[in-house]
Backbone as CSV, one residue per row, in Angstrom:
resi,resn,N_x,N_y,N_z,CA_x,CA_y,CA_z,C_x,C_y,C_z
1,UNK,61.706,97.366,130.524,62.758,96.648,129.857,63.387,95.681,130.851
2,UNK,63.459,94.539,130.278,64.087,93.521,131.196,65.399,92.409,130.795
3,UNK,66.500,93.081,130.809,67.698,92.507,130.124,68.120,91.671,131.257
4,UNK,68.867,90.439,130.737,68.956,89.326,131.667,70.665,89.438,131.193
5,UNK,71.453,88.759,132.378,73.134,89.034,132.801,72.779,87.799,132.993
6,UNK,74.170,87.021,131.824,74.929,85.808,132.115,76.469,85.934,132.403
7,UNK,77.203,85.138,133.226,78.145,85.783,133.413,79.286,84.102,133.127
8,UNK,79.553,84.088,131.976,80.549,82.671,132.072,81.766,82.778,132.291
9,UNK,82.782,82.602,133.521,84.131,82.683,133.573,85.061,81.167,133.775
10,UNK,86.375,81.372,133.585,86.950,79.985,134.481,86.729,79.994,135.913
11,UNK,86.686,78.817,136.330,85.940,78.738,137.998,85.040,79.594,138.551
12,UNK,85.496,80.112,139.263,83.796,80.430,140.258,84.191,82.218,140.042
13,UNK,84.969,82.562,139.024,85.489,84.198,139.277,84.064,84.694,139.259
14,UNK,83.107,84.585,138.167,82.067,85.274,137.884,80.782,85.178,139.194
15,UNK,81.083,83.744,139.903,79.729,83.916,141.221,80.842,84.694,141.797
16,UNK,82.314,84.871,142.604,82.605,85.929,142.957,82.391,87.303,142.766
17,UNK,82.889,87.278,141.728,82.314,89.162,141.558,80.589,89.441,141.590
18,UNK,80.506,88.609,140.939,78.432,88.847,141.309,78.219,88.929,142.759
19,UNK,78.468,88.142,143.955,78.142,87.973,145.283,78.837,89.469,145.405
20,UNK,80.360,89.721,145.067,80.842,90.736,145.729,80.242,92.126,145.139
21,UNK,79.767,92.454,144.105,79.069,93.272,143.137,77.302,93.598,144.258
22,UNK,77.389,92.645,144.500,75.850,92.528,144.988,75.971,92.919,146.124
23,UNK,76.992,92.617,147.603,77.253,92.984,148.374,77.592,94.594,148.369
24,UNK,78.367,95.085,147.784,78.370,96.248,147.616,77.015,97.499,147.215
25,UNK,76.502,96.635,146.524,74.944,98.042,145.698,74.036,97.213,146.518
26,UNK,73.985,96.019,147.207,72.961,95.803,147.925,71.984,94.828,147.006
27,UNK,71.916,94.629,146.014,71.004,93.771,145.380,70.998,93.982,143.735
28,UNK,70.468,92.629,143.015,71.107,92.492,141.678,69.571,92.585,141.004
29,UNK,69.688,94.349,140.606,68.248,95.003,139.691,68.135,94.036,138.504
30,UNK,69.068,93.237,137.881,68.862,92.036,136.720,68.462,90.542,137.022
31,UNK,68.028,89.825,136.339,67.918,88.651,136.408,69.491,87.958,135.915
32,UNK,69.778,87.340,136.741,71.220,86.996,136.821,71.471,85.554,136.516
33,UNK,72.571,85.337,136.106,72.778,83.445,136.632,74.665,83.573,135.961
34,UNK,74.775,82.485,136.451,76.764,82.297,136.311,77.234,80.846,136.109
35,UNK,78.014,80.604,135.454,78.042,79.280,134.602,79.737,79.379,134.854
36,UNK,80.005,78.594,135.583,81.796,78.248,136.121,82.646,77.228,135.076
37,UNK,83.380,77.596,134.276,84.155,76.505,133.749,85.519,75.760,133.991
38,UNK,85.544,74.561,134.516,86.940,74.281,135.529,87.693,73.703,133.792
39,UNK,89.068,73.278,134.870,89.733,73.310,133.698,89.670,71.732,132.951
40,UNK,88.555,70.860,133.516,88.363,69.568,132.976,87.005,69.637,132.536
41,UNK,86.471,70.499,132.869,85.144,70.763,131.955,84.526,70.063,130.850
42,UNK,83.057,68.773,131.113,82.645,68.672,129.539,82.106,69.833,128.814
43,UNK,82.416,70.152,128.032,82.616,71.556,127.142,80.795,71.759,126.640
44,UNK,80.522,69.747,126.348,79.234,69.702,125.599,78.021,70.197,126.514
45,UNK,78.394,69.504,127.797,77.636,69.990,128.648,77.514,71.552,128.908
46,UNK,78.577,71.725,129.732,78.807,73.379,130.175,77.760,74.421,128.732
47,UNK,77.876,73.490,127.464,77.451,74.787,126.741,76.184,74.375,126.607
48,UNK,75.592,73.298,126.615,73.731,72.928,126.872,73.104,73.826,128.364
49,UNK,73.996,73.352,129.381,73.633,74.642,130.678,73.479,75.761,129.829
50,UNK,74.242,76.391,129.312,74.560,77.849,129.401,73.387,78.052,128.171
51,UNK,72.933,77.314,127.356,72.083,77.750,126.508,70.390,77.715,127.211
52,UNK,70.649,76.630,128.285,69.443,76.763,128.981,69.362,78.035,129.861
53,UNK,70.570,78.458,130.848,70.060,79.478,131.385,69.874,80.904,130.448
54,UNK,70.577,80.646,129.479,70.415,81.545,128.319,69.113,82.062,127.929
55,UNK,68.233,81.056,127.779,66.470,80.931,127.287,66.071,81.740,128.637
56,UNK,66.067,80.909,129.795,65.372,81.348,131.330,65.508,82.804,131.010
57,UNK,67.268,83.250,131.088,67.481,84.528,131.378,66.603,85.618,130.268
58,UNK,66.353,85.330,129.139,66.032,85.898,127.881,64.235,85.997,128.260
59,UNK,64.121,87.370,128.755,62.792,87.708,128.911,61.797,88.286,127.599
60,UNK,62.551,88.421,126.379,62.332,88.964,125.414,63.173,90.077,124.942
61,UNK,63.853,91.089,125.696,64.793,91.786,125.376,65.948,91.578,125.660
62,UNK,66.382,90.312,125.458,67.340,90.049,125.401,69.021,89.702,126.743
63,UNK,69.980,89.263,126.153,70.372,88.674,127.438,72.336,89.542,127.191
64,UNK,72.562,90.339,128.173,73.882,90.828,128.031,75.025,89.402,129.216
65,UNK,75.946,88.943,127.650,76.662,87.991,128.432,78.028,88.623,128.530
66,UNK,78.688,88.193,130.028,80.038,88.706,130.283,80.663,87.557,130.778
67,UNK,81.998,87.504,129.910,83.052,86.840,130.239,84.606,87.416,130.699
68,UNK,85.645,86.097,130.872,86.538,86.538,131.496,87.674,86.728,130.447
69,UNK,88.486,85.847,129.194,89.589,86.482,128.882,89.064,86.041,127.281
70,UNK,88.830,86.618,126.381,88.362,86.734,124.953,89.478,85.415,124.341
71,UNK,88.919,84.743,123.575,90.030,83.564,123.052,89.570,82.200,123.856
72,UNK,89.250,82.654,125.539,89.382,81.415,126.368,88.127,80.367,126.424
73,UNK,87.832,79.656,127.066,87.138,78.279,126.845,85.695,79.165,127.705
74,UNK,85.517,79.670,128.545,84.489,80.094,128.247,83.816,81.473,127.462
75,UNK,84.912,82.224,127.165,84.381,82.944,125.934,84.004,82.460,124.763
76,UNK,84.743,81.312,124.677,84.489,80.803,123.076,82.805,79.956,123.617
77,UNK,82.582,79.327,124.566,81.316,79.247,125.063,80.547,80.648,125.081
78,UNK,80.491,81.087,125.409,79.482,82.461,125.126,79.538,83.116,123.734
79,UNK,80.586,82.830,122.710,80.491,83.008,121.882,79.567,82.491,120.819
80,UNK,79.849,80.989,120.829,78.703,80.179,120.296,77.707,80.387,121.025
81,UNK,77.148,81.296,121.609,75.801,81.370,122.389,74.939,82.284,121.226
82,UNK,75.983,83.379,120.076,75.304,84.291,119.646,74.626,83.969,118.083
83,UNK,74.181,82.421,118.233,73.829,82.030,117.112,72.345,82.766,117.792
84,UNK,71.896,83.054,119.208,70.549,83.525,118.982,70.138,84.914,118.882
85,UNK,69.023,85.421,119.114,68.706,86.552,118.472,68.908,87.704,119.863
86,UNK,69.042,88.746,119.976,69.206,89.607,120.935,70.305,89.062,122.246
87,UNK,71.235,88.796,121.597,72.458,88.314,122.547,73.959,89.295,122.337
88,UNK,74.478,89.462,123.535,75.301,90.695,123.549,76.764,90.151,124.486
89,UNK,77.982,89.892,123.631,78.951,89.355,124.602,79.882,90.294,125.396
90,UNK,80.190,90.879,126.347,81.857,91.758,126.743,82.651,90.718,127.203
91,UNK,83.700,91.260,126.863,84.739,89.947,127.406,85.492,90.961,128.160
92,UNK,86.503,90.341,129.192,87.393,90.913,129.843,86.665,91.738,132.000
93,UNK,85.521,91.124,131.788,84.447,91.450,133.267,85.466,91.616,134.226
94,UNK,85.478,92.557,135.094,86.371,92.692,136.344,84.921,93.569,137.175
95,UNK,85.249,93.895,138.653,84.443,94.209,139.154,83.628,95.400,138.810
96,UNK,84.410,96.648,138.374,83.731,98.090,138.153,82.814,97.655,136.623
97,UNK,82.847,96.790,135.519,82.178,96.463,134.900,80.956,96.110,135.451
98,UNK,81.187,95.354,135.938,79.713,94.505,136.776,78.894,95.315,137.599
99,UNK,79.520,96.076,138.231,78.685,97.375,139.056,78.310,98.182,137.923
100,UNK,78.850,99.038,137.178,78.156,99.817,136.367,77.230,98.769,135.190
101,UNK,77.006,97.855,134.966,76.199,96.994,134.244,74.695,97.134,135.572
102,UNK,75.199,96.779,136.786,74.197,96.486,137.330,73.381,97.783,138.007
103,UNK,74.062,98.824,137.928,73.482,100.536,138.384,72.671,101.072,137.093
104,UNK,72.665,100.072,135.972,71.689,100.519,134.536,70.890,99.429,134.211
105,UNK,69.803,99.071,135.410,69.001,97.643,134.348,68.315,98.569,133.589
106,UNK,67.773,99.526,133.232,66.693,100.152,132.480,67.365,100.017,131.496
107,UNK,68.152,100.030,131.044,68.773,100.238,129.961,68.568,99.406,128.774
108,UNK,68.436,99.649,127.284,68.559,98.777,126.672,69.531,97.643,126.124
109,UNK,69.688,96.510,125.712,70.864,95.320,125.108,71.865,96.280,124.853
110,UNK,72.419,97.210,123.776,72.804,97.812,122.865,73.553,98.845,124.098
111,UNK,73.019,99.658,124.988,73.386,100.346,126.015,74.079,100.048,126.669
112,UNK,73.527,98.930,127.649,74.175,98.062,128.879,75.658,97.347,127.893
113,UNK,75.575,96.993,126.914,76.947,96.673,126.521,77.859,97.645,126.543
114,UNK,77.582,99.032,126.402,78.526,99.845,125.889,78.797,100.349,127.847
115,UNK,77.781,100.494,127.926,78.208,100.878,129.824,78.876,99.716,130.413
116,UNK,78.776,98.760,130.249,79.694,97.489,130.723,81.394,97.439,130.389
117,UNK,81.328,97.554,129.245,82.875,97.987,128.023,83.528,99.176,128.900
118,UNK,82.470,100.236,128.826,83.103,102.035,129.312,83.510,101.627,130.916
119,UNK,82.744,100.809,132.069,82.854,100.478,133.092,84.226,99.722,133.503
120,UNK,84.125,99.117,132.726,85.223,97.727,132.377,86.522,98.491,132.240
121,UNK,86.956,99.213,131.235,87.884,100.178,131.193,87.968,101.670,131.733
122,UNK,87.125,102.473,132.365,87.275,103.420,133.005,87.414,102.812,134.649
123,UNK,87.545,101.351,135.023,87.936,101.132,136.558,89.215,100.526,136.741
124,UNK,89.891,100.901,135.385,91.594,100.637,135.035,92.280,102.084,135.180
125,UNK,92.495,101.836,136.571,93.828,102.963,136.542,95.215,102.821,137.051
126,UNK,96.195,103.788,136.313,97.343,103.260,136.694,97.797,103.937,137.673
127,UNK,98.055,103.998,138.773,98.739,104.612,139.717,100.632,103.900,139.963
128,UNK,101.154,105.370,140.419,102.374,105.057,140.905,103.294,105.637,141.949
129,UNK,104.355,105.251,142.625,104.539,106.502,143.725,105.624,106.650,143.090
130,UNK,106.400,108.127,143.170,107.005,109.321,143.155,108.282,108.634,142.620
């Protein structure tokens, strides 16, 4: 099984956490790529990229995409991405998402979303002192 990780955020958050994600486990078991959206962005463009690395990334089983704040300019870009077939969005990516996405490539589309989501919110904790 070979699921491909797109990762569209505002600016460079998403090559950050990928480099820093990668630094940590040592290497990225997915076929990867990251699509930066500044805040002057041609929108038309940014979303022709993202449909091209979309295809590259799409080995046949499909491509799990993660973004940064649901509503925002590149979610709504990854959103219109799911006019194609085996495409999977999480919104809200922080680092413990991205590590547990990337400690399951075996996994299937349908899986890796739900371990991304469970990742995403089980590396939210609240701590406080006394």
């Amino acid at each position: 099984m070979s699921i491909g990780l797109l990762i569209i955020t505002h600016n460079q958050i998403g090559e950050t956490l990928l480099d820093t994600a990668i630094a940590l486990i040592g290497n990225a078991p997915l076929q990867t790529g990251t699509i930066a959206v500044a805040p002057h962005s041609d929108l038309k463009r940014i979303t022709q990229q993202a449909r091209k690395q979309l295809q590259a990334l799409n080995q046949g089983d499909g491509v799990l995409i993660l973004s940064d704040i649901f509503g925002s300019t590149p979610s709504n870009i990854a959103t219109s991405l799911l006019d194609q077939p085996h495409i999977m969005l999480v919104t809200g990516i922080n680092l413990p998402m991205l590590i547990r996405v990337l400690n399951y490539p075996h996994l299937g589309l349908a899986e890796l979303a739900h371990k991304a989501t469970s990742g995403g919110h089980d590396g939210i904790i609240w701590s406080s002192s006394r």
